[in-house]
C-alpha positions in Angstrom: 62.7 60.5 92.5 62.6 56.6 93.0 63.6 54.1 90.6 61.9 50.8 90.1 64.1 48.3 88.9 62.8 45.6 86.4 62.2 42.0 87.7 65.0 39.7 86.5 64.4 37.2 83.7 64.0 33.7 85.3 66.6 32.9 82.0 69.0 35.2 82.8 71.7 32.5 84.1 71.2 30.3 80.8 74.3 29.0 78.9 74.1 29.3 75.5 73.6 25.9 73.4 76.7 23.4 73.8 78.4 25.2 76.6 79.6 22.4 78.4 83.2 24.0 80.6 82.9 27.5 81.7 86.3 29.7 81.2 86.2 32.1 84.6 86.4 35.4 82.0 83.5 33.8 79.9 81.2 33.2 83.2 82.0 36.6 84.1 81.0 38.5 81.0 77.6 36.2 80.6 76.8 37.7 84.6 77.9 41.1 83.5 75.4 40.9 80.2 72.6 39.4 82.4 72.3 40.6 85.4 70.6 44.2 86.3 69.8 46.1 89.1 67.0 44.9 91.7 66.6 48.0 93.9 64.8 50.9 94.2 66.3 54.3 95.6 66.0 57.1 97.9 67.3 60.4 99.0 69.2 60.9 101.7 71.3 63.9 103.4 75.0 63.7 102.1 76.0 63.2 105.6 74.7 59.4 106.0 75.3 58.5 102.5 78.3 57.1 103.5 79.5 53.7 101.6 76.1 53.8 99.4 75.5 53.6 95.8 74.8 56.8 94.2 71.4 56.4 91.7 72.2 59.9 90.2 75.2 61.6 88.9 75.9 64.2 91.7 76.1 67.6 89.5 77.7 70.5 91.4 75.6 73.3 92.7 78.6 75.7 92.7 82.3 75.6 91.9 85.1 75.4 93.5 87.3 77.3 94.6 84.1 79.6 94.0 86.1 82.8 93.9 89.4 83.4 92.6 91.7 83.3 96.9 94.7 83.0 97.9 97.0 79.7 98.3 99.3 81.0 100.8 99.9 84.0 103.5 101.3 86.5 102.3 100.7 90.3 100.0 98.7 90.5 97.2 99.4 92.9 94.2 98.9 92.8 90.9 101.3 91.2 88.5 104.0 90.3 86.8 107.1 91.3 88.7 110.2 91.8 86.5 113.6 90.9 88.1 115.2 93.1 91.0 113.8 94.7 93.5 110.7 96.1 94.6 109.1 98.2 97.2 105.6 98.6 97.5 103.5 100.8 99.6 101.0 98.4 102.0 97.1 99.0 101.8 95.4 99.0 105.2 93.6 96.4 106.3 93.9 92.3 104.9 92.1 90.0 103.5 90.8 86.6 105.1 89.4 83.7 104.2 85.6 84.7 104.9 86.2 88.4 105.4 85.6 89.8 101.9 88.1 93.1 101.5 86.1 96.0 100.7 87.6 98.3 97.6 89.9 97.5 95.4 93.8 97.4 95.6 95.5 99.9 93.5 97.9 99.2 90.9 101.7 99.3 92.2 100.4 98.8 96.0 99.9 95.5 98.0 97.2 94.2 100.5 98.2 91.5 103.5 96.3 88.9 102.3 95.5 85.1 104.2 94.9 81.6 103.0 92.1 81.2 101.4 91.0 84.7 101.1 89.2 85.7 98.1 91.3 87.8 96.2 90.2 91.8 96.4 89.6 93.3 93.2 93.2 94.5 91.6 95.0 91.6 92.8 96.2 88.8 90.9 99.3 87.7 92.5 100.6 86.9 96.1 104.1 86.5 97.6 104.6 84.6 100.3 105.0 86.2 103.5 108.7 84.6 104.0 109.8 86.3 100.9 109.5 89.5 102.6 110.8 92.3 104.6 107.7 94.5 106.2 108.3 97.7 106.9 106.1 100.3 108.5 103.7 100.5 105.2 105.7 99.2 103.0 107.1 95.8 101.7 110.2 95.1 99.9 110.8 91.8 97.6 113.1 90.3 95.0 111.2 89.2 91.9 110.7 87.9 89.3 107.3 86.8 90.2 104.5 85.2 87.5 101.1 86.9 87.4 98.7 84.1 89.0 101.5 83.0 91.2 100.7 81.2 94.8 96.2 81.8 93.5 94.1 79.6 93.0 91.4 80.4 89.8 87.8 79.8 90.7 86.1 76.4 89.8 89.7 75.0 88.5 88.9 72.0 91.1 85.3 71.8 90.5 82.8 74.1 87.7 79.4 74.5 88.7 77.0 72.4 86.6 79.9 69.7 86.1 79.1 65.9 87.0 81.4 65.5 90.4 80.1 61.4 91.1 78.8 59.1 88.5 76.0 57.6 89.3 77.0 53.8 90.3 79.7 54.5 93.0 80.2 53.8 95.7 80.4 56.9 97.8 83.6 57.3 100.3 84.6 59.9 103.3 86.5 61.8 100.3 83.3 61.7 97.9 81.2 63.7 100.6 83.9 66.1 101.3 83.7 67.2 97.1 80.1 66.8 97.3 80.0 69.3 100.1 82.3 71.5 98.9 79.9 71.8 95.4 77.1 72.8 97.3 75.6 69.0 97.6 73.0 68.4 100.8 71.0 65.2 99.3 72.0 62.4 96.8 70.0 60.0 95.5 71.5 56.2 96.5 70.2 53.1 95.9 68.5 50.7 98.9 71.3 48.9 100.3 71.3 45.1 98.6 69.8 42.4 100.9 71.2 39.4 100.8 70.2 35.9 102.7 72.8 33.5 103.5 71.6 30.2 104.1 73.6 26.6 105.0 72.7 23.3 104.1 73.7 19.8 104.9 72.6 17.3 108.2 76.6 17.1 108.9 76.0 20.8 110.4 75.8 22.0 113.5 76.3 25.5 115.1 79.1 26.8 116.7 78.5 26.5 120.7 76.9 23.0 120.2 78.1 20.1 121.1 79.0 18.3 117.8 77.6 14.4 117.2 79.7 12.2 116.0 80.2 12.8 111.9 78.8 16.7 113.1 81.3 19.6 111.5 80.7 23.3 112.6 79.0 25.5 109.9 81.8 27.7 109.1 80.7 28.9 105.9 77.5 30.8 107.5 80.0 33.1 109.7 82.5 33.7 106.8 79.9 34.9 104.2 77.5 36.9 106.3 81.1 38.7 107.4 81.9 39.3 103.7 79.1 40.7 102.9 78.6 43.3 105.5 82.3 44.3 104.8 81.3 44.4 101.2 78.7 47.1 101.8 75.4 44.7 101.4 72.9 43.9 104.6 73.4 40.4 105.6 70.5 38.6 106.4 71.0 35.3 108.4 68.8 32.3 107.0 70.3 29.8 109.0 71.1 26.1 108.2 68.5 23.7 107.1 68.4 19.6 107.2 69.1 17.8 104.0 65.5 17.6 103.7 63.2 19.1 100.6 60.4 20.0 102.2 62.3 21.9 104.7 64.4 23.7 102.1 61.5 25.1 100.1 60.3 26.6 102.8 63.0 27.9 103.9 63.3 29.4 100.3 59.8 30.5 100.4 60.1 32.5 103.6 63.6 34.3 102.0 62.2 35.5 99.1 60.1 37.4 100.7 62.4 38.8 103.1 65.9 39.3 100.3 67.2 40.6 97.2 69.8 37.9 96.6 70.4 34.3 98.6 73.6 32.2 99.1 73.4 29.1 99.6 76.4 26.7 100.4 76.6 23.1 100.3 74.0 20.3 98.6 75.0 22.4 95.1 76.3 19.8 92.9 74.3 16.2 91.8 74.7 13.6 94.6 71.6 11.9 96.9 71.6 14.6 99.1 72.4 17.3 97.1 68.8 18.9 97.6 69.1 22.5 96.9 70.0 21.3 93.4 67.2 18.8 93.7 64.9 21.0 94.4 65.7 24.1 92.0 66.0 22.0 89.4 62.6 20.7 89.9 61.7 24.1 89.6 62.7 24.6 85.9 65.4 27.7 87.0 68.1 26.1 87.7 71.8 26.6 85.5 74.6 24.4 86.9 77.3 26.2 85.3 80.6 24.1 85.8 83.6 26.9 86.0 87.1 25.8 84.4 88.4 26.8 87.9 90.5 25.6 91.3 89.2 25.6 93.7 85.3 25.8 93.5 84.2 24.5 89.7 80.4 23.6 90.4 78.4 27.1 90.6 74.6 26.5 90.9 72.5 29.4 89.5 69.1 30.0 89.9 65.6 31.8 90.3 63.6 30.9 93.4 60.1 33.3 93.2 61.7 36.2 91.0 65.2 36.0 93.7 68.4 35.0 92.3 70.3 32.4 94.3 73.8 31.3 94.1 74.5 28.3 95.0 78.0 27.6 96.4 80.5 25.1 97.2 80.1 23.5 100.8 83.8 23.7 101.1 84.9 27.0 102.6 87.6 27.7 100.7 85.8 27.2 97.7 82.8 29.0 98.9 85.6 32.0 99.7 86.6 32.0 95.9 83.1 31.7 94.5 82.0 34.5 96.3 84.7 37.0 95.7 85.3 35.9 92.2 81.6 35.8 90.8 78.9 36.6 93.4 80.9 40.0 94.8 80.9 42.0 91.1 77.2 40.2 90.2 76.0 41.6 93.5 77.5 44.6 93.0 75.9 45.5 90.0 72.2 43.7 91.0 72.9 46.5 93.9 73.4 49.4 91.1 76.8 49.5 91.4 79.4 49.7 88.4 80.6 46.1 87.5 83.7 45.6 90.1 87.1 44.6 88.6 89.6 43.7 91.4 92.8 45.3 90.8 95.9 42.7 90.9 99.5 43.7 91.0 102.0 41.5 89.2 104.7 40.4 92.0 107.3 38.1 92.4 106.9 34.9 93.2 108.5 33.2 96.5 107.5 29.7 95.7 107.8 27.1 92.6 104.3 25.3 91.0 104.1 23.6 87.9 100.2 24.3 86.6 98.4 22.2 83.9 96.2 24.0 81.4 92.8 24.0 81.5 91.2 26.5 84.4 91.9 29.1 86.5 93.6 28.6 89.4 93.3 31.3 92.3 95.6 30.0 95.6 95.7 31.6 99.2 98.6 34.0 99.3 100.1 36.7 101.0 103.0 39.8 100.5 106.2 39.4 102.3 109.1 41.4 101.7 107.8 42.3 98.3 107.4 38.6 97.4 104.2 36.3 97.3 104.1 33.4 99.4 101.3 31.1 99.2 100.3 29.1 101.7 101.8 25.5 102.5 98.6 23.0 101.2 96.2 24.1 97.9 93.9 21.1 99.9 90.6 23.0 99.9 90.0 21.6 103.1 92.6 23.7 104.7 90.4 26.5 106.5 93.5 28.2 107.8 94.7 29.0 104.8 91.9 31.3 104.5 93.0 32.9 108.2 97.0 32.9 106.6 96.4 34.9 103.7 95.5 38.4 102.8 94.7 37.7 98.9 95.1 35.4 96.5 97.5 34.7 93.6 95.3 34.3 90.3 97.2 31.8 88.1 95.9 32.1 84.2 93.9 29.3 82.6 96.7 28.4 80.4 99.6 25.9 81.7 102.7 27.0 83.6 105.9 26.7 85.1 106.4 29.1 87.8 109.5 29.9 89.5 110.5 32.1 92.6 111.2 35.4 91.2 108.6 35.2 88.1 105.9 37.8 88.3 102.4 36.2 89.2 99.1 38.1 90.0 98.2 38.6 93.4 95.0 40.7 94.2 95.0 41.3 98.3 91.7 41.1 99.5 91.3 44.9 100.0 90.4 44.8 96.2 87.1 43.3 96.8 86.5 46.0 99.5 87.4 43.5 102.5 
């Protein structure tokens, strides 16, 4: 089975009529509403369908456990067991995980019986093997002892028939290990999302070069292609292009051919040499939507030949935010993944800020000794910062008066699958 995804609707990044400031949760919903899925799927053998997106529900081929078996070692019987002792003559023989016992175990009598085992017919109960004195054919145990005790009932972990994986996640080590144990040798996964990273600005220059005077090193091209590779997508490297139009559109041309999504960074907002929002905008698909949000409040959105494009900050730190905030869940779900919430974790504070109203605030931050500390400068020219932390501290759009000790929000950046 393949599925063709839709072509996206050059309008899909429209704000509606006298939307002027963006709140973050408002920006969020609008991509959530819009944006679909943009690739096909294949089949693949569960055993390199690692970290892809399943296109299917998985349904289970068989349950699990599929037979009623043992939990423990020990002698099966069948129960109850009333208080005191007993003394019951030993079957010859066992039962072992793989060995099916042939017969049946007669009532009053027990079997040795091993992890996992399937349990023989006329046993419903094991003890474990500590809990007993073996004689010569014979054991002798104290009960009381439950019927079903130390079993396991077939298909309490899994029924045949039962959806195991939604379709939509993202499958893990411990999603092929149920999959496999149902039976599963193919799922059905999406094409892994392509995405084109691309730099602007003449102030550029690449890492190994010697820089001209005004020159800065592109360090937005290394950061995002990284983040995106860790976030399960196959970076594709576009390079960096002069702050020149003709050069940009064919840059653009050449990626849309080649991508499922593109991010650009820098020449996004409305100055002379802004040209990638020149240049969309002459194109009629361009959305500048400006975010009520620190650090990173102009987001340039757009359709370049039926291929979204983001358009990012040139500041790193912003670009940082921007990407994990809004491009990570809209990629997801253009991907065919399920819209992706980062999970915060309220924490208390180990610094002071006073915040106005107005927009969200996210600030470099880290855990230490159960406490948030953020870093020393919210200047969003301080690329360190980004090195320094391990998530960030999501203030609300409101105002506020924070104290150490007063819970804040910090999601680490494991919660965007970094």
């Amino acid at each position: 089975m393949t599925l063709t995804p839709p072509p996206l609707r050059n309008d899909c990044f429209s704000l509606p009529a006298g939307v002027d400031w963006t709140p973050v949760d408002e920006a969020l919903a609008l991509l959530r509403e819009r944006l679909q899925r943009v690739v096909s799927s294949e089949e693949l053998p569960l055993t390199t369908a690692a970290g892809r997106i399943l296109a299917a529900d998985v349904i289970a081929n068989r349950s699990n456990p599929a037979l009623p078996n043992t939990a423990v070692d020990g002698y099966g019987f069948a129960g109850p067991i009333a208080e005191g002792t007993h003394v019951l003559p030993l079957m010859p023989g066992r039962a072992a995980a793989g060995l099916a016992y042939e017969g049946a175990v007669p009532a009053g009598q027990a079997i040795r019986i091993l992890t996992g085992a399937a349990l023989p017919d006329g046993v419903d109960t094991v003890i474990l093997e500590e809990d007993v004195t073996l004689g010569a054919a014979e054991i002798a145990f104290h009960g009381p002892l439950k019927r079903g005790a130390n079993t396991r009932e077939a298909g309490e972990d899994v029924t045949s028939g039962a959806v195991i994986l939604p379709a939509g996640r993202v499958l893990t080590p411990a999603d092929l290990a149920l999959a496999a144990a149902a039976g599963i040798s193919q799922v059905q996964v999406y094409l892994p999302l392509r995405v084109g990273v691309l730099s602007t600005g003449d102030e550029l220059c690449e890492v190994g070069e010697a820089a001209a005077a005004g020159q800065i090193y592109d360090a937005n091209r290394p950061m995002l292609l990284a983040l995106l590779r860790q976030m399960g997508f196959v970076p594709v490297d576009l390079g960096r292009v002069v702050d020149d139009r003709d050069a940009l559109r064919a840059r653009l041309d050449t990626a849309a051919a080649q991508v499922d999504v593109i991010l650009t960074s820098g020449g996004a907002s409305a100055g002379d040499e802004d040209h990638v929002s020149a240049l969309l905008r002459e194109s009629g698909a361009l959305q500048e939507w400006r975010i009520a949000l620190k650090p990173g409040r102009p987001l340039a959105l757009a359709m370049w030949q039926g291929v979204p494009i983001f358009g990012l900050p040139g500041n790193p730190v912003a670009a940082l935010v921007c990407t994990l905030i809004f491009a990570r869940p809209a990629m997801g779900q253009m991907a065919g993944a399920n819209w992706h919430q980062p999970q915060g974790f309220d924490l208390p504070a180990a610094f002071a800020k006073h915040k106005k109203p107005g927009r969200r605030e996210y600030l470099r931050a880290r855990v230490r000794q159960g406490q948030v500390e953020v870093f020393k400068s919210e200047g969003s020219g301080r690329i360190s910062g980004l090195s320094w932390a391990e998530g960030l501290v999501e203030l609300a759009d409101g105002g506020a008066q924070i104290q150490p000790g007063d819970l804040v929000r910090y999601i680490p950046y494991s919660a965007f699958n970094l």
